[in-house]
C-alpha positions as CSV (number, residue, x, y, z in Angstrom):
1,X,106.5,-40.0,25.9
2,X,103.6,-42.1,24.9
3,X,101.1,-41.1,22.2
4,X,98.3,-42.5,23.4
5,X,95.1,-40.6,24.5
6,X,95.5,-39.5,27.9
7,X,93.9,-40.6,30.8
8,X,90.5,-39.0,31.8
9,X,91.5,-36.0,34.0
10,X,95.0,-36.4,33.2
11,X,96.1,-39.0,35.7
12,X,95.5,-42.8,36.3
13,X,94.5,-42.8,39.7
14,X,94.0,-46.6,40.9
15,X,92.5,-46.8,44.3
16,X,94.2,-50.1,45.3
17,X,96.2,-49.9,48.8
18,X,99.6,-51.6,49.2
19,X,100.4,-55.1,50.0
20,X,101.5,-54.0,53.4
21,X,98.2,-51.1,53.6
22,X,95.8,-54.1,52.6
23,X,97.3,-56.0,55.4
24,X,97.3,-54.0,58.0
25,X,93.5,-52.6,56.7
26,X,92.1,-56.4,57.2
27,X,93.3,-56.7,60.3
28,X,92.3,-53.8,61.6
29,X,88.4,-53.2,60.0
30,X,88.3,-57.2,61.2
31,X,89.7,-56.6,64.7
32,X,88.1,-53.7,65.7
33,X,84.1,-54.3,66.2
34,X,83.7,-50.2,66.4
35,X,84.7,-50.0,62.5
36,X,81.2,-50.3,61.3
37,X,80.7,-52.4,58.2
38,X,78.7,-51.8,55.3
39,X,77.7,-54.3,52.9
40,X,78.0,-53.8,48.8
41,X,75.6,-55.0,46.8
42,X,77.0,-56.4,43.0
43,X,76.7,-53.4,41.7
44,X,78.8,-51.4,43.7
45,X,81.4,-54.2,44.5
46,X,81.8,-53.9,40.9
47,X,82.1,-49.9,40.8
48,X,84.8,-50.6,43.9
49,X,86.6,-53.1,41.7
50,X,86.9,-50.0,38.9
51,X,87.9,-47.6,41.4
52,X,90.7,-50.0,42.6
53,X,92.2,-50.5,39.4
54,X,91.7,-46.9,38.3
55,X,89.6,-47.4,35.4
56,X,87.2,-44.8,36.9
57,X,90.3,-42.3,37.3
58,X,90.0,-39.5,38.9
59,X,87.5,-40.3,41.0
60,X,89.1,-41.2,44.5
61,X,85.7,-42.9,45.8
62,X,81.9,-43.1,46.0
63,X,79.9,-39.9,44.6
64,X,78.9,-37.4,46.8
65,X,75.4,-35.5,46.9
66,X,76.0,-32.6,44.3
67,X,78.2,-34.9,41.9
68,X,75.3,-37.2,41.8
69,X,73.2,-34.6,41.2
70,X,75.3,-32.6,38.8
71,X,76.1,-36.0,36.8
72,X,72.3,-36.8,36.5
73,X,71.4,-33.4,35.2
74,X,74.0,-32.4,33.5
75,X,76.9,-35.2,32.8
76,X,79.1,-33.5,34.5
77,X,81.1,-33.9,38.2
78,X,80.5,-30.1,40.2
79,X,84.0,-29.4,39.1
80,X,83.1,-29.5,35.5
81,X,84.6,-32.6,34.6
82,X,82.6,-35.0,32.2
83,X,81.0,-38.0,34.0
84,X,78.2,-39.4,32.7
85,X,76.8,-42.1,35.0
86,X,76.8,-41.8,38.9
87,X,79.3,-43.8,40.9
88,X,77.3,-44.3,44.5
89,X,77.4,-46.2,47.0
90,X,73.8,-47.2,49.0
91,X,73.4,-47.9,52.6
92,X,70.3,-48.6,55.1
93,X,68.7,-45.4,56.9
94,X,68.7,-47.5,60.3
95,X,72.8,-47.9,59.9
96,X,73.3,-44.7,58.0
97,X,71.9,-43.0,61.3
98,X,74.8,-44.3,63.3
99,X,77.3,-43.1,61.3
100,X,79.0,-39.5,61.4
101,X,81.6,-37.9,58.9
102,X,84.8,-38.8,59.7
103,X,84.2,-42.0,60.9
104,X,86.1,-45.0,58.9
105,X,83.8,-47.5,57.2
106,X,84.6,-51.1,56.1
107,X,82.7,-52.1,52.9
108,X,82.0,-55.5,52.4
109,X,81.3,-57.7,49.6
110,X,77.6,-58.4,50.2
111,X,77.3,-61.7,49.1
112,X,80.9,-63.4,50.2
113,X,80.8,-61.4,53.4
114,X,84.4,-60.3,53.1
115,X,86.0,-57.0,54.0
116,X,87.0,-55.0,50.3
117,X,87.8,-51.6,51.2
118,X,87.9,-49.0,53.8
119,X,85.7,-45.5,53.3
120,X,86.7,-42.1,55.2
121,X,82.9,-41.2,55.5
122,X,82.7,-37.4,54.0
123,X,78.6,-37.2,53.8
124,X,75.6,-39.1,54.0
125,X,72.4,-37.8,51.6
126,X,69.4,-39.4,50.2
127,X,68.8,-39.2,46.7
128,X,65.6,-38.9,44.4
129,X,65.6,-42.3,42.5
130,X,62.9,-41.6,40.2
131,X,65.1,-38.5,38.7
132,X,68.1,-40.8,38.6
133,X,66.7,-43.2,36.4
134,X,64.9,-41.0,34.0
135,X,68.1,-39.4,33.4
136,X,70.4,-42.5,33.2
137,X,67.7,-45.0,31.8
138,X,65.1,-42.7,30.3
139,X,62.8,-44.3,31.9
140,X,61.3,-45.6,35.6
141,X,59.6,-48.6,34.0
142,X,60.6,-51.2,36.8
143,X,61.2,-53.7,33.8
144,X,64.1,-52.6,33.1
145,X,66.9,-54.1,35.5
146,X,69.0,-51.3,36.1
147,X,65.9,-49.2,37.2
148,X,65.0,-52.3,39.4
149,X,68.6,-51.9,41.0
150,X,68.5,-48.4,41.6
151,X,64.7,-48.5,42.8
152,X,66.0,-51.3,45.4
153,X,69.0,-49.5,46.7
154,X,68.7,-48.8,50.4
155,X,67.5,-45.2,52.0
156,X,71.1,-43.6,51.8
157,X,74.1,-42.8,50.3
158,X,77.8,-42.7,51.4
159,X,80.3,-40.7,50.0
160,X,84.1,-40.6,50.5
161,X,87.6,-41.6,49.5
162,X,87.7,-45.4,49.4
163,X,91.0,-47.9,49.6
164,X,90.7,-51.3,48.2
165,X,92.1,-53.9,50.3
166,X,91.1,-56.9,48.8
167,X,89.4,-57.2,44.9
168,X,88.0,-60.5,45.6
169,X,87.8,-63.7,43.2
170,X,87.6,-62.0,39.5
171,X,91.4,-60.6,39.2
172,X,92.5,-64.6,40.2
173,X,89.9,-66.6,38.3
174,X,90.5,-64.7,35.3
175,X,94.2,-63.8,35.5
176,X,95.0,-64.1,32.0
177,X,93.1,-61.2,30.9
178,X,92.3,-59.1,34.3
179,X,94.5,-56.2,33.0
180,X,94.7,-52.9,34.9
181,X,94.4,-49.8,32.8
182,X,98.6,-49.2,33.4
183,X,98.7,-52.8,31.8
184,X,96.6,-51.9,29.0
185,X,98.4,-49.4,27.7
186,X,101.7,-51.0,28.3
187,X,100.7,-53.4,26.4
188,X,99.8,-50.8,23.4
189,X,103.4,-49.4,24.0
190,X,104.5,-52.6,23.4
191,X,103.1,-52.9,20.5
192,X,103.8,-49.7,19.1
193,X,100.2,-48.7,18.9
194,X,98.8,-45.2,19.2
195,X,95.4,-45.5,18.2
196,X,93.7,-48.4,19.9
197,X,90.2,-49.2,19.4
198,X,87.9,-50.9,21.7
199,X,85.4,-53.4,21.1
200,X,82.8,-53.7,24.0
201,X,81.1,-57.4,24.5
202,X,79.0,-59.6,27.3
203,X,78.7,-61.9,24.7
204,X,80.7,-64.7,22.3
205,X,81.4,-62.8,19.2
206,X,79.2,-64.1,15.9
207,X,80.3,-63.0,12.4
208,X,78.9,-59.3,13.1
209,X,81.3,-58.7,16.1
210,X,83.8,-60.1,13.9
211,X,83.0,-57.9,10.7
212,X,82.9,-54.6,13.2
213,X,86.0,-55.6,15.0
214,X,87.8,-56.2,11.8
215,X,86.4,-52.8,10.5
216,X,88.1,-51.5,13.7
217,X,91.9,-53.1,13.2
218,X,91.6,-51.7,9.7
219,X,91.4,-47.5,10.7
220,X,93.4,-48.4,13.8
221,X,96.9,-50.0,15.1
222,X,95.5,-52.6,17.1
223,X,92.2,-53.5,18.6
224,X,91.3,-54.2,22.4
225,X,88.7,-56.7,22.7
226,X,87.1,-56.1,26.2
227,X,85.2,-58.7,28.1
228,X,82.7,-58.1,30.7
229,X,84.0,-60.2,34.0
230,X,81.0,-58.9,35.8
231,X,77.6,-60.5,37.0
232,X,75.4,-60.5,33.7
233,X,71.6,-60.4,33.3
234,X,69.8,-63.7,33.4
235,X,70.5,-65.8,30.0
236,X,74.0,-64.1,29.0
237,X,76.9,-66.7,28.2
238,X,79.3,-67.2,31.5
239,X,82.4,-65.6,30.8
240,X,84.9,-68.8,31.0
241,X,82.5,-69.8,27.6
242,X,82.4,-66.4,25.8
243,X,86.7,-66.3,26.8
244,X,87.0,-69.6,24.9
245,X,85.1,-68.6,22.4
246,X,86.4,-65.6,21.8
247,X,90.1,-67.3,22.1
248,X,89.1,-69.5,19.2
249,X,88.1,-66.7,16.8
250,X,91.1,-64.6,17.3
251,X,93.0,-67.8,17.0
252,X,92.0,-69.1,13.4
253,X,90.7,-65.6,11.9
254,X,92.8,-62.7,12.9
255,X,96.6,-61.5,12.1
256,X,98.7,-62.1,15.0
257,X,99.4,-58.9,16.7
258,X,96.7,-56.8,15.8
259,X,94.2,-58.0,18.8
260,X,94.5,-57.7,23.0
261,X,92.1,-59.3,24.9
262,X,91.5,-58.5,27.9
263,X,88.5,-58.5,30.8
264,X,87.3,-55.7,33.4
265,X,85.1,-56.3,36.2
266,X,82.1,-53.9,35.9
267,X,78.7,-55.1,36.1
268,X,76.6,-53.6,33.2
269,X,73.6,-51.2,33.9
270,X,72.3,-51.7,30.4
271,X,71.8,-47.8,30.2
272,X,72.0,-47.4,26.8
273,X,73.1,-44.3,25.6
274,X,75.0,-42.8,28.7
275,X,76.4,-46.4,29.4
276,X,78.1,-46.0,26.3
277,X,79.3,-42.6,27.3
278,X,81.0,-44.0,30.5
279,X,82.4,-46.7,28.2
280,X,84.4,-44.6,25.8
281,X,85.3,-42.7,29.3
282,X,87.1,-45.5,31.3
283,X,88.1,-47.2,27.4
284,X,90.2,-43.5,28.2
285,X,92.1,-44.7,30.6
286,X,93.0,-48.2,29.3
287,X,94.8,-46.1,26.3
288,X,91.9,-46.5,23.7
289,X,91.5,-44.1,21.2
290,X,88.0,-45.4,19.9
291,X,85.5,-47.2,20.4
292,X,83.0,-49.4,18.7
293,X,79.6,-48.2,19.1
294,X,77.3,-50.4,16.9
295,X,73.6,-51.6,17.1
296,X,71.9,-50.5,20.3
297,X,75.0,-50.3,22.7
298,X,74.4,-51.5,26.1
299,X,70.9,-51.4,25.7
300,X,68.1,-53.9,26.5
301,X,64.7,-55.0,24.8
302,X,63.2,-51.5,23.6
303,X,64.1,-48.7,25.9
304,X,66.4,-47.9,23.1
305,X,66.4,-46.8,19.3
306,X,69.2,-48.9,17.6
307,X,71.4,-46.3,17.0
308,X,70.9,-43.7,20.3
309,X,74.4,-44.7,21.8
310,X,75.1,-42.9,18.6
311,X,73.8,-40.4,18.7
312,X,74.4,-39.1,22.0
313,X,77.8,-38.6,21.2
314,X,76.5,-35.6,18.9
315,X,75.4,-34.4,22.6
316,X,78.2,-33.4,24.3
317,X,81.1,-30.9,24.2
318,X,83.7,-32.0,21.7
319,X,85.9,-32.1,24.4
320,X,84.5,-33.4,26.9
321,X,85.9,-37.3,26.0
322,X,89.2,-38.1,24.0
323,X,88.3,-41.0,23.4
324,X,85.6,-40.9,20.0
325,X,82.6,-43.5,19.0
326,X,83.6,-45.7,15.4
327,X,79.8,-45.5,14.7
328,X,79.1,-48.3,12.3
329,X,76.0,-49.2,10.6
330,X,73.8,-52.3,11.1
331,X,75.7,-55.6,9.8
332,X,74.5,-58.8,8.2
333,X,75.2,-61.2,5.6
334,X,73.7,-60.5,2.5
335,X,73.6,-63.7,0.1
336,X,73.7,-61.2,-2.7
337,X,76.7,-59.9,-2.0
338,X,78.0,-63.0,-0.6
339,X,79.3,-61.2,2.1
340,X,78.8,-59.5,5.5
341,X,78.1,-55.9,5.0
342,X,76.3,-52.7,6.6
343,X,73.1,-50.8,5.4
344,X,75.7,-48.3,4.3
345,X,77.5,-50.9,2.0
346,X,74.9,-53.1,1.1
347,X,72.0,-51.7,-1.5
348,X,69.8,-54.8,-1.9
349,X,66.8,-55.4,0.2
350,X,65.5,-57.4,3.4
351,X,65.1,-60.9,1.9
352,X,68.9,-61.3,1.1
353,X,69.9,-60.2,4.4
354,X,71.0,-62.7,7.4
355,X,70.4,-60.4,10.8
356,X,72.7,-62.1,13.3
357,X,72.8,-61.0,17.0
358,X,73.2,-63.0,19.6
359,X,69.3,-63.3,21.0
360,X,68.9,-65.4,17.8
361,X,71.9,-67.4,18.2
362,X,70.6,-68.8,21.8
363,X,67.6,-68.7,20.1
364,X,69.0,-71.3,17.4
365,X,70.8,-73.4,20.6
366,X,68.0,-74.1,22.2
367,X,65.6,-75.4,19.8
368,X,68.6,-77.4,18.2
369,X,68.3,-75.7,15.3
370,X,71.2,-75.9,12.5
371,X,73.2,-72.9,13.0
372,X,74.6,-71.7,9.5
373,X,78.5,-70.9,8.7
374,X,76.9,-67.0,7.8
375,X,76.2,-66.9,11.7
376,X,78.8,-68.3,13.6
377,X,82.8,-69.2,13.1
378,X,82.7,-73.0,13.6
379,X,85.0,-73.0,15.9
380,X,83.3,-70.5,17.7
381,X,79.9,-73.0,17.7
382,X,82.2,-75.9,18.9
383,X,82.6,-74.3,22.0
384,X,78.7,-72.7,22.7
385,X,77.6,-76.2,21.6
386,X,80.0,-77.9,24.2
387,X,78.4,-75.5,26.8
388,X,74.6,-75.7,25.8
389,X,75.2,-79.6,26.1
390,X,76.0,-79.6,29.2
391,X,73.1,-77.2,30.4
């Protein structure tokens, strides 16, 4: 029997049909004009894509009025299990108004045009945006880009249980690491490991990532180092560069065996706080015990204090996740110590600290500065500089 944590609500429940169900789906939501056909926007394709592979287990499909409700009040589905972030699904009133529960939906990718998944419509509702984003973002500045998204969804919201018929380019662009949460903790199995951390990143990994994920192999068997596949806000490295950059670092500067990689298709929200929440949840059903919850998780600019993701996890009911928050300090290379360390670890003051993050490395980049060792693995730089030279 494995000893890893189990999966959130108990069961892995991936939402992709069978090679004969995805078959005969297509054919039939593309022969028949009467199957109406709702387009995704990036976001949701992406929430369809986590639903497929059961990363968002158990939920069998797009959120319906009172779980939206209930999980922007209170984190929590109407059945009183712990969700923190809605999983919805948007449509356009002048559509919505031809539709009727029961009816079978195709959803399309909105930008490739293409036919994912089939919805049994349960309900139609509209929602109250403003009170979604003050709960999820803490705030309705339209500034911040995953108020923007919500703010621009259409007038209404399907809801019902979904079967993925076709998961689009990612999985097959990024085979090497598209691992399914089943996969995941195979590979743990594998391994022997029971307590798996996870290390979140949209971005290469300087000598902080490293110093945190190392932190994390040391308390834990193995470490799983988890790579947005998903679109990205303007700016962020493309993932083939932060892959082969991250490929280079666990290459030269970590024991074999102690690191997965792998990549997940969500698109980030950049919620801050609850974002981590639903992070540790689905890091749940890929088998991870823990995960890293450093400076300002998921946030952007300064809707969030650095250390909120924190704190929220002080918030909720002890058992509402399995999976806990490694909190760690801020971390930086202090000359005096001649090392990286944490405000925890480190007593001297400002002026012998290095900050690193990755703003200032793109920062560095682009006004062809001289990146120091302190920063960056130079293996690591080899690759971003072969990228910023060719922008």
């Amino acid at each position: 029997m494995s000893q890893l944590v189990k999966p959130h609500g108990g069961a892995l429940e991936p939402l992709l049909a069978t090679a004969d169900e995805r078959s005969e789906g297509l054919a039939r939501a593309a022969g028949l004009p009467q199957v109406p056909q709702v387009p995704m926007s990036s976001r949701e394709v992406s929430d369809l894509l986590m639903l497929s592979m059961g990363a968002y287990s158990p939920l069998s499909g797009f959120m319906g009025h009172d779980d939206w409700r209930s999980v922007c009040t209170d984190m929590q589905l109407r059945d009183g299990l712990f969700w923190p972030i809605p999983i919805t699904l948007s449509c356009a009133a002048d559509q919505a108004d031809g539709l009727t529960p029961g009816d079978e939906v195709a959803l399309l990718d909105g930008e490739a045009g293409t036919v994912m998944a089939t919805m049994t419509l349960e309900e139609k509702y509209q929602i109250d945006k403003s009170l979604e984003c003050r709960s999820v973002f803490r705030t309705e500045d339209p500034a911040h880009p995953g108020v923007e998204k919500v703010m621009a969804q259409p007038e209404v919201n399907l809801a019902g249980p979904v079967r993925v018929l076709d998961e689009g380019d990612i999985p097959g662009r990024h085979a090497d690491l598209y691992m399914r949460p089943a996969e995941t903790r195979a590979a743990f199995a594998a391994n022997g490991w029971t307590r798996v951390a996870a290390f979140q990143t949209r971005n290469p990994m300087h000598r902080s990532h490293e110093y945190l994920a190392k932190i994390a192999v040391e308390i834990c068997d193995g470490l799983l180092i988890h790579q947005v596949l998903g679109k990205l806000k303007s700016g962020d490295i493309p993932a083939e560069v932060r892959i082969a950059a991250i490929d280079a670092l666990v290459e030269n500067y970590f024991v074999p065996g102690t690191v997965v990689q792998a990549g997940y298709p969500i698109e980030m929200r950049y919620a801050g706080p609850r974002e981590a929440l639903l992070h540790a949840l689905f890091r749940q059903n890929f088998g991870c015990s823990d995960l890293v919850v450093g400076r300002d998780h998921a946030g952007v600019g300064d809707y969030y204090g650095p250390f909120d993701a924190q704190h929220i996890f002080n918030e909720i009911p002890a058992d509402a996740l399995e999976t806990k928050p490694l909190k760690i300090d801020i971390t930086f290379y202090c000359f005096s110590c001649g090392s990286l360390a944490t405000g925890r670890t480190c007593p001297h003051d400002g002026d012998a600290r290095l900050n690193i993050s990755g703003t200032r490395l793109r920062e560095m980049f682009a006004q062809h500065e001289e990146i120091p060792l302190e920063f960056s693995r130079p293996e690591v730089l080899a690759v971003l500089q072969g990228y910023y030279d060719g922008l």
